[in-house]
Rosetta silent file (secondary structure, phi, psi, omega in degrees, C-alpha in Angstrom):
SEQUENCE: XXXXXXXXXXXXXXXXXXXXXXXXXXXXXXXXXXXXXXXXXXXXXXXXXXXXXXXXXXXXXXXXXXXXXXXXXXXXXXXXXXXXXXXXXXXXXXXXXXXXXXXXXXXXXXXXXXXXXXXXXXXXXXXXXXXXXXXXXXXXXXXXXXXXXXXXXXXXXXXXXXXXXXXXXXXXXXXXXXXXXXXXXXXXXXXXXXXXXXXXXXXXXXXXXXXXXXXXXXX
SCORE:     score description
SCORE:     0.000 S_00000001
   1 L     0.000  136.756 -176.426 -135.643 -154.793    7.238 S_00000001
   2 L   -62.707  120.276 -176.369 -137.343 -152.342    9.278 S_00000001
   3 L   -77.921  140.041 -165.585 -137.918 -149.080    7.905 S_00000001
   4 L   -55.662  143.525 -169.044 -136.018 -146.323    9.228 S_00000001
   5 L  -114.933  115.760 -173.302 -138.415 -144.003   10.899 S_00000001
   6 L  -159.707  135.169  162.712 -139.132 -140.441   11.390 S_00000001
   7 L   -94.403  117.389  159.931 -141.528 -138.133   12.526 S_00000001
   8 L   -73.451  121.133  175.308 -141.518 -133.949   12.285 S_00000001
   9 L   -90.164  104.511 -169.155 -143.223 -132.987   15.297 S_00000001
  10 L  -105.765  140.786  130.937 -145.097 -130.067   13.639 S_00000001
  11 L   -51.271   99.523  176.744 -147.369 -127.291   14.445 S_00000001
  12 L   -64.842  166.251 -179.388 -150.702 -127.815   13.219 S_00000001
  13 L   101.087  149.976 -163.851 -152.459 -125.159   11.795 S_00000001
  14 L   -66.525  128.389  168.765 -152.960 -121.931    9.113 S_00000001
  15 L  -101.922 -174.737  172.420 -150.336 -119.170   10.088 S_00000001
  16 L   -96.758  -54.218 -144.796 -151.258 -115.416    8.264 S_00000001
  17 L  -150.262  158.995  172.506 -147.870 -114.816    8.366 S_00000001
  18 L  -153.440  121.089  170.336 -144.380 -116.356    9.466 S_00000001
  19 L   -69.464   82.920 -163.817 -141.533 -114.437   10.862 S_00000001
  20 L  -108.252  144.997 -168.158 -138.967 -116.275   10.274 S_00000001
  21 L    75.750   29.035  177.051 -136.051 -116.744   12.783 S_00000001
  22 L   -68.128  157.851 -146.203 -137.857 -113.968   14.783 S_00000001
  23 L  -159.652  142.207  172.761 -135.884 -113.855   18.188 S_00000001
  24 L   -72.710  140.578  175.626 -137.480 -112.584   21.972 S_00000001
  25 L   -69.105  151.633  135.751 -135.990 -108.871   22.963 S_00000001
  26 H   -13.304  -69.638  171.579 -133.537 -109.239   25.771 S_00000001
  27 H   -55.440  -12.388 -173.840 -135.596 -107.737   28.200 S_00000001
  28 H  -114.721   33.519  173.978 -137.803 -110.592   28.079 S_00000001
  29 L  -140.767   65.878 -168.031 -135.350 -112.956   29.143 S_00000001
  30 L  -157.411  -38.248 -150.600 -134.170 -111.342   32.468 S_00000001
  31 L   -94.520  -36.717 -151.983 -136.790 -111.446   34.861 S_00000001
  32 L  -105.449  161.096 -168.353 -137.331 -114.769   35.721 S_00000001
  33 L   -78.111  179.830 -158.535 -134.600 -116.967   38.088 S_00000001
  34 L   -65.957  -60.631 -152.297 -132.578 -119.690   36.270 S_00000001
  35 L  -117.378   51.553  170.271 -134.368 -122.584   37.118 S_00000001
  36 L   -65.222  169.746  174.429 -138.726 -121.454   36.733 S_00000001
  37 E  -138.624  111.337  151.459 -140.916 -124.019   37.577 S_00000001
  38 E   -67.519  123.721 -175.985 -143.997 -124.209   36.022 S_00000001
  39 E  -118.443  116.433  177.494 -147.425 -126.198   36.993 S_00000001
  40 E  -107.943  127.053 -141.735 -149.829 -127.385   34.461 S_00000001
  41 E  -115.792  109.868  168.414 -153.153 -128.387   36.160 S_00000001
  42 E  -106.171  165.303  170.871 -155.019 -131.162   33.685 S_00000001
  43 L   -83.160   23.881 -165.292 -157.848 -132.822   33.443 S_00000001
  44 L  -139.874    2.692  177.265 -155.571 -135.732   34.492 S_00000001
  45 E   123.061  156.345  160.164 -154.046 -134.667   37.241 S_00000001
  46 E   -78.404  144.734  168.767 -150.884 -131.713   37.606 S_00000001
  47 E  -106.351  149.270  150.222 -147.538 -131.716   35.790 S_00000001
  48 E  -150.089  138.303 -160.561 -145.116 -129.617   36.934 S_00000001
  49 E   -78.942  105.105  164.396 -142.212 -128.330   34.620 S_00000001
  50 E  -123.739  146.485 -172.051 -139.080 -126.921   35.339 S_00000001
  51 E   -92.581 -173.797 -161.751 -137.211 -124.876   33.003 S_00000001
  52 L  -155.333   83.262 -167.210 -133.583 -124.059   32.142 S_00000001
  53 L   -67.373  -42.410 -162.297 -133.221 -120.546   31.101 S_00000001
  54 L   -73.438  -13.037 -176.766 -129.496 -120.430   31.462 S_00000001
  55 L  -108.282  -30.835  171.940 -129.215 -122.970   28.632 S_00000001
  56 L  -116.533   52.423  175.840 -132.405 -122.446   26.737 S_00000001
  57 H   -29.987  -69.914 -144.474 -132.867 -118.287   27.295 S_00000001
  58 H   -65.311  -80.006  164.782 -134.848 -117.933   23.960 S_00000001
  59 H   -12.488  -83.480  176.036 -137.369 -121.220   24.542 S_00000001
  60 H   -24.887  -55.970  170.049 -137.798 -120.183   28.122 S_00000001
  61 H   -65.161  -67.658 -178.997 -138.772 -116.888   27.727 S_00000001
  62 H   -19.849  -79.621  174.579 -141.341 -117.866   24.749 S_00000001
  63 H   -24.048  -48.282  170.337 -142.776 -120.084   27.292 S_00000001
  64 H   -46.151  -70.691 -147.715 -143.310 -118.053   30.042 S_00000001
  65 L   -80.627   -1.148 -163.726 -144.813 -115.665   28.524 S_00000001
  66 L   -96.101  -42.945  174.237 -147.116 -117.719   26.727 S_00000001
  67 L   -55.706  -58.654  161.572 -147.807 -118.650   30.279 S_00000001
  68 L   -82.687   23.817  168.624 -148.329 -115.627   31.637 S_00000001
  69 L  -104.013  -27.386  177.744 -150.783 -114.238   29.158 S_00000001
  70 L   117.397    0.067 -172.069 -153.530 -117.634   29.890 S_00000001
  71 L   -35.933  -66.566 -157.254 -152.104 -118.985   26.602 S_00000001
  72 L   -58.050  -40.728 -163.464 -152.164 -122.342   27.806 S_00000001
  73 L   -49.080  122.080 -178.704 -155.385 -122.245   29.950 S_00000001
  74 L   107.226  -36.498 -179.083 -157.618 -124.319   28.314 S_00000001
  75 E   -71.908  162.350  165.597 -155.605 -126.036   25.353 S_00000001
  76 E  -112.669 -173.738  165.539 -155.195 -129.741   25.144 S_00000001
  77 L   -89.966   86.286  174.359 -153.032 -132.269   24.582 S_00000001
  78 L   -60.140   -1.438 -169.025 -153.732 -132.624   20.520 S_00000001
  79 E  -156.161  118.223  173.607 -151.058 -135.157   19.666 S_00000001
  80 E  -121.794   77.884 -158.622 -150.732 -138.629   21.581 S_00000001
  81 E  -116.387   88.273  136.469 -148.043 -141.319   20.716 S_00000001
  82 L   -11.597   98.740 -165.029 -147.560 -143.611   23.278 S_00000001
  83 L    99.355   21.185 -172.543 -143.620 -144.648   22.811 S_00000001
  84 L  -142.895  -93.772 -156.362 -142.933 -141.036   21.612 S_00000001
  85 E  -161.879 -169.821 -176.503 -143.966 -138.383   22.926 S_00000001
  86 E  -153.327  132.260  179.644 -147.479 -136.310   24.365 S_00000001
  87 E  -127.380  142.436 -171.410 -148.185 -132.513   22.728 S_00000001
  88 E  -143.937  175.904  155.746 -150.196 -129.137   23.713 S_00000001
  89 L   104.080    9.917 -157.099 -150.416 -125.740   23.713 S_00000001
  90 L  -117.379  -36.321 -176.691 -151.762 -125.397   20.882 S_00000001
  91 E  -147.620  176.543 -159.087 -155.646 -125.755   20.582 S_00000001
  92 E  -122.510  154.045  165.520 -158.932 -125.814   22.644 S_00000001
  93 L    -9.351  -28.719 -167.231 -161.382 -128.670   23.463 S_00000001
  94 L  -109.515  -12.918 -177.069 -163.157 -127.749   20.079 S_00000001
  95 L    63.591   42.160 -150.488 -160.153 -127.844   18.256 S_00000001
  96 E   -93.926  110.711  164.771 -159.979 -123.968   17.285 S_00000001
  97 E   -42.748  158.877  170.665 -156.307 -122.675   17.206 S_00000001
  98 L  -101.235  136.615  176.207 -155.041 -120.139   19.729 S_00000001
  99 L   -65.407  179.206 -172.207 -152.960 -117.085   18.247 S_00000001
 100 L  -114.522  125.524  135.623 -149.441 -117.001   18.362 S_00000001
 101 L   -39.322  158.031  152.274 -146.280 -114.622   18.806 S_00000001
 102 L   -35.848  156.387  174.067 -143.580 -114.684   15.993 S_00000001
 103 L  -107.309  173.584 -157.655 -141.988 -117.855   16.266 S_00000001
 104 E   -90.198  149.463  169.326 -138.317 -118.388   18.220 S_00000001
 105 L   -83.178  130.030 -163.531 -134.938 -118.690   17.236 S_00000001
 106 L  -102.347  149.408 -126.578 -134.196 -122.718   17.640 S_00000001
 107 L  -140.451    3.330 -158.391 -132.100 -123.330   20.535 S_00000001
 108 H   -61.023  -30.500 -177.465 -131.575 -127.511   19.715 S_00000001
 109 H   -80.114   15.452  179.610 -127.666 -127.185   20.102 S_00000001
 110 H   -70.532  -27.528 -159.848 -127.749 -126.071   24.041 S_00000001
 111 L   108.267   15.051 -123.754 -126.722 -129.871   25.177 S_00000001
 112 L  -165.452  131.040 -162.942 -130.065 -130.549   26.888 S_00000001
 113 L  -125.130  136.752  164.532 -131.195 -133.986   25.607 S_00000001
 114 L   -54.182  103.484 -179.319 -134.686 -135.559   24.472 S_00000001
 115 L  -148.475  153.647 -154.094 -134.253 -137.953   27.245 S_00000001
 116 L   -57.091  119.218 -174.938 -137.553 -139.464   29.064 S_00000001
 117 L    81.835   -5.427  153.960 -139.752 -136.556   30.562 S_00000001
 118 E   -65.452  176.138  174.823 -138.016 -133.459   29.057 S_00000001
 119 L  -128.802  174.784  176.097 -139.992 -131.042   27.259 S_00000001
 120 L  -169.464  169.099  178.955 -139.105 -129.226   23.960 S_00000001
 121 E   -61.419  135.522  132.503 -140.255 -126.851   21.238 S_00000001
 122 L  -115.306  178.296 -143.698 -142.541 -128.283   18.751 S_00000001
 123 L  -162.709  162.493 -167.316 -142.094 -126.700   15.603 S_00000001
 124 L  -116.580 -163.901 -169.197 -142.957 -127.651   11.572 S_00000001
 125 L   -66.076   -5.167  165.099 -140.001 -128.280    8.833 S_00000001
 126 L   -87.763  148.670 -161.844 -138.344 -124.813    9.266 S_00000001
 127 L  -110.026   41.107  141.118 -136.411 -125.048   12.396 S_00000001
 128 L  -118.742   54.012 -166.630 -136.936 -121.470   13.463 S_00000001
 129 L  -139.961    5.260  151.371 -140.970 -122.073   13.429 S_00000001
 130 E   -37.617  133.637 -178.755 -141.342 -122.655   16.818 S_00000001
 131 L  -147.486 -135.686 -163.568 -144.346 -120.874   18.874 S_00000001
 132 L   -71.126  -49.471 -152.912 -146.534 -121.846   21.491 S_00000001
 133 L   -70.605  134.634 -174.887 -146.711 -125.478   20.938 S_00000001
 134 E   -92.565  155.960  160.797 -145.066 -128.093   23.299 S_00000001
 135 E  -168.400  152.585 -154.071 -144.266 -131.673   23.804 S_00000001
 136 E  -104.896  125.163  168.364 -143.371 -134.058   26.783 S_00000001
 137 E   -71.976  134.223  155.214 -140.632 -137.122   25.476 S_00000001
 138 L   -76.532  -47.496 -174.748 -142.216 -140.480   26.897 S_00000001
 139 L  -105.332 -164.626  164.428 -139.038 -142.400   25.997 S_00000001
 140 L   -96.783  105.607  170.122 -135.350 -141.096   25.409 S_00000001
 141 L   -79.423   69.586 -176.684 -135.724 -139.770   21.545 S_00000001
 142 H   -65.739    0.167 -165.980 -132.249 -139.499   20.880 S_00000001
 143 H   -75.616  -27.298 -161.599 -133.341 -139.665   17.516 S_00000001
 144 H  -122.999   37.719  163.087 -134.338 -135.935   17.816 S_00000001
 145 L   -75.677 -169.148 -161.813 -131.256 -134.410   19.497 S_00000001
 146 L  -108.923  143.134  -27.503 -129.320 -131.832   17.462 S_00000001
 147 L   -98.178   37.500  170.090 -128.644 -132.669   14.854 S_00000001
 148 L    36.187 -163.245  173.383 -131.222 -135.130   14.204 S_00000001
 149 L   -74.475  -15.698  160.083 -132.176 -135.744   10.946 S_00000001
 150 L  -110.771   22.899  164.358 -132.387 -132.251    9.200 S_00000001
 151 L   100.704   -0.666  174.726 -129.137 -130.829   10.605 S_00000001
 152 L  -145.593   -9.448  178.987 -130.924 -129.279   13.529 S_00000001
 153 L    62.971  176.219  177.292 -133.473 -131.648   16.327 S_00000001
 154 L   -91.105  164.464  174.352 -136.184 -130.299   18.464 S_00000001
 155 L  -105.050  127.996  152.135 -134.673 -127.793   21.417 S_00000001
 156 L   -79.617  117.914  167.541 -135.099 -129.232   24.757 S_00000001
 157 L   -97.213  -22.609 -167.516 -136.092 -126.510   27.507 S_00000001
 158 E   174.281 -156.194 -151.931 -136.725 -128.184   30.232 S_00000001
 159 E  -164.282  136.233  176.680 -137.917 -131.365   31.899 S_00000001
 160 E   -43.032  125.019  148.214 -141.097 -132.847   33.866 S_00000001
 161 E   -97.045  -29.426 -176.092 -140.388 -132.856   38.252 S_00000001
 162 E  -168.280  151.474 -147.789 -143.188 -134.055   39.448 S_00000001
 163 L   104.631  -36.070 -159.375 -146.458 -135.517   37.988 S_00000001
 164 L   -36.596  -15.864 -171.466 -144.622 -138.446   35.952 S_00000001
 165 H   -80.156  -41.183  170.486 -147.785 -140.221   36.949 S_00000001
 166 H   -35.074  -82.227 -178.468 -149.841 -137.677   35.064 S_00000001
 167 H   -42.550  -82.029  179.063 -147.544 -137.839   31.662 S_00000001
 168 H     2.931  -65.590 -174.117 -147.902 -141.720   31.933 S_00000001
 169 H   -78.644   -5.834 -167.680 -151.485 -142.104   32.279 S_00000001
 170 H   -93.164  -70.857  170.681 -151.802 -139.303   29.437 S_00000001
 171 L   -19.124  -20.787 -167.037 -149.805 -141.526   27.206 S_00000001
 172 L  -115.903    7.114 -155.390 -151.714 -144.453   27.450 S_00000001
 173 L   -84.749  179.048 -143.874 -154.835 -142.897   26.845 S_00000001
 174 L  -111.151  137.669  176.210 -157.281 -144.153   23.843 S_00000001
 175 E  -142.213  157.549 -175.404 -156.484 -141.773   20.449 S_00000001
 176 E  -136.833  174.131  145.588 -158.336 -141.694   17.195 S_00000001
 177 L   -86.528  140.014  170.074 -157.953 -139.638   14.089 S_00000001
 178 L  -178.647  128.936  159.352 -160.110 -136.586   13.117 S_00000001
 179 L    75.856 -136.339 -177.980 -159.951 -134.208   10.427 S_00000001
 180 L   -91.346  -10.624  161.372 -155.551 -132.994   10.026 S_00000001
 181 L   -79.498  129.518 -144.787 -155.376 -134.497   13.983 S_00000001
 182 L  -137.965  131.497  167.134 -153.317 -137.621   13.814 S_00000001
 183 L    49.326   29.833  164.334 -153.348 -139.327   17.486 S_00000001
 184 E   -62.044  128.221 -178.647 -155.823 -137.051   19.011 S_00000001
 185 E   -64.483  135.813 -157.863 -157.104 -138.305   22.481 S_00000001
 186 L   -56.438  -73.418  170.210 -160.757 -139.758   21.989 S_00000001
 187 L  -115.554  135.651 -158.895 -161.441 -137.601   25.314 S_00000001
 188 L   -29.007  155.953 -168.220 -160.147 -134.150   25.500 S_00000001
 189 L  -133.226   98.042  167.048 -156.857 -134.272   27.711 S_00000001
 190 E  -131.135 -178.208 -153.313 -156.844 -130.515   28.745 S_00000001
 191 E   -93.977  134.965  170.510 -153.908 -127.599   30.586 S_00000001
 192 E  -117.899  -30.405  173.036 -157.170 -126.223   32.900 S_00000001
 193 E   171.512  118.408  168.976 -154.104 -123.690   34.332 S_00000001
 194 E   -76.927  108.134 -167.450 -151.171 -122.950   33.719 S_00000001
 195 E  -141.076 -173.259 -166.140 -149.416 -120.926   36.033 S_00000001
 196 E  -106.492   95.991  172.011 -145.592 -119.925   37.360 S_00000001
 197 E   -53.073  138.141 -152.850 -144.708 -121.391   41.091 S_00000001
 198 L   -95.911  -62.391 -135.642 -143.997 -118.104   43.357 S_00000001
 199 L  -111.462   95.647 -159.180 -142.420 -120.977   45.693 S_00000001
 200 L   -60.911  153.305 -170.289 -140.169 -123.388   43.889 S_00000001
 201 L  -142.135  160.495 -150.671 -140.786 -127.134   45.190 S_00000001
 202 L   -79.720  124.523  174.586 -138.035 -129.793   45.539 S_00000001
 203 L   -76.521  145.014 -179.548 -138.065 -132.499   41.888 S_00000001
 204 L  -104.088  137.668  171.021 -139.302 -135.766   42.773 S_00000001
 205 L   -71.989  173.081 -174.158 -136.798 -138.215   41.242 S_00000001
 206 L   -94.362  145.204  169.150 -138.369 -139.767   38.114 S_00000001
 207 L   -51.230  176.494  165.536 -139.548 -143.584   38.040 S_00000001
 208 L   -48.647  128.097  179.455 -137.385 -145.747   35.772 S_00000001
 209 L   -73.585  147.605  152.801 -137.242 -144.445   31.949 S_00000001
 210 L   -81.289 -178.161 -177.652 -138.363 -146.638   29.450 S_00000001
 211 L   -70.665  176.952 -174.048 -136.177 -147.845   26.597 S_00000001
 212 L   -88.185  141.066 -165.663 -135.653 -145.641   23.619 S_00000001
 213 L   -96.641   30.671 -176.825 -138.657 -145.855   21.308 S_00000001
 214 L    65.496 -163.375  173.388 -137.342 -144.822   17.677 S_00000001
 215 L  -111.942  143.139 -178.493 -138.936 -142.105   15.576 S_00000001
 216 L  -101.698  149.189 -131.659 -142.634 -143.373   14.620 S_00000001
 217 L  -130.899  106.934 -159.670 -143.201 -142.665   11.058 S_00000001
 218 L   -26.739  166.090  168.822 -144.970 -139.590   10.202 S_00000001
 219 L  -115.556    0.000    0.000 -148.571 -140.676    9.133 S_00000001
């Protein structure tokens, strides 16, 4: 019998300190329209993201602003599981973390589903340990909707429009181990700029989802 399967999709990396259940002011979840759309410009090609403030305020906001400081610019995609999922936002070509804000209040109970080409928080075994780091569902993970397997799931913020060709080919790519990186791409996969679209552009429907791919079993 197959064993039941599960991954934490964790932040790597040394904190100083951890805030925990630290929460975004108010003010910094006002500014932006309902619906941003973000475009992250790889070494693969552009993705571009749009998010869903009215359901994921907290997430959203993180995100932005992570955005609009250059956070991204530069990081790769550090975590590559083909049938899972594809993760950034975290580290640069060299593999040196980037600092952090406090991390976010987790947001997994808005309704917004791991379903093929969303994005979500990733986050380590406290579920209010969320920061900077990201990750794109390849498949539908219903396995990590709320409340998944420790009473709470990853929070879904939003959800891939256009690019699916991008995520794809990033998915398939060649991954090795090295060092505490587990399914690191061989060659760097990296966010070259990250920026906020002034001028919102129409989502392209998505190709046909694959089937749902389990949880792959932490390593």
């Amino acid at each position: 019998m197959q064993e039941t399967r599960r991954l934490w999709i964790k932040s790597l990396g040394l904190f100083a300190s951890l805030v925990t259940g630290a929460a975004l002011s108010g003010s910094a979840l006002a500014a932006d329209p309902v619906m941003p759309q973000v475009s992250l410009k790889t070494t693969e090609g552009e993705i571009v993201l749009e998010l869903n403030q009215e359901k994921a305020p907290i997430s959203v906001a993180n995100f932005l602003q992570y955005v609009k400081s250059g956070h991204y610019n530069g990081t790769i995609f550090h975590r590559v599981i083909d049938g899972f999922m594809i993760q950034a936002g975290g580290y640069t070509a060299d593999l040196k973390g980037k600092p952090t804000r406090p991390p976010i209040q987790i947001e997994s109970k808005n309704g917004l589903k791991n379903e093929t080409y969303s994005v979500a928080m990733a986050r380590m075994g406290n579920p209010n340990s969320a920061t900077a780091q990201f990750f794109i569902n390849v498949v539908d993970n219903v396995g990590l909707d709320y409340p998944g397997q420790d009473g709470w799931g990853y929070a879904v913020f939003g959800r891939v429009i256009k690019g699916y060709e991008v995520v794809n080919k990033i998915k398939g790519v060649l991954v090795d181990d090295k060092g505490i990186f587990q399914n690191i791409p061989v060659k760097p996969i990296t966010i070259t700029k990250a920026t906020i679209l002034k001028k919102p552009i129409e989502p392209v429907p998505p190709p046909n989802a694959a089937p749902p791919g389990g949880m792959p079993m932490q390593q």
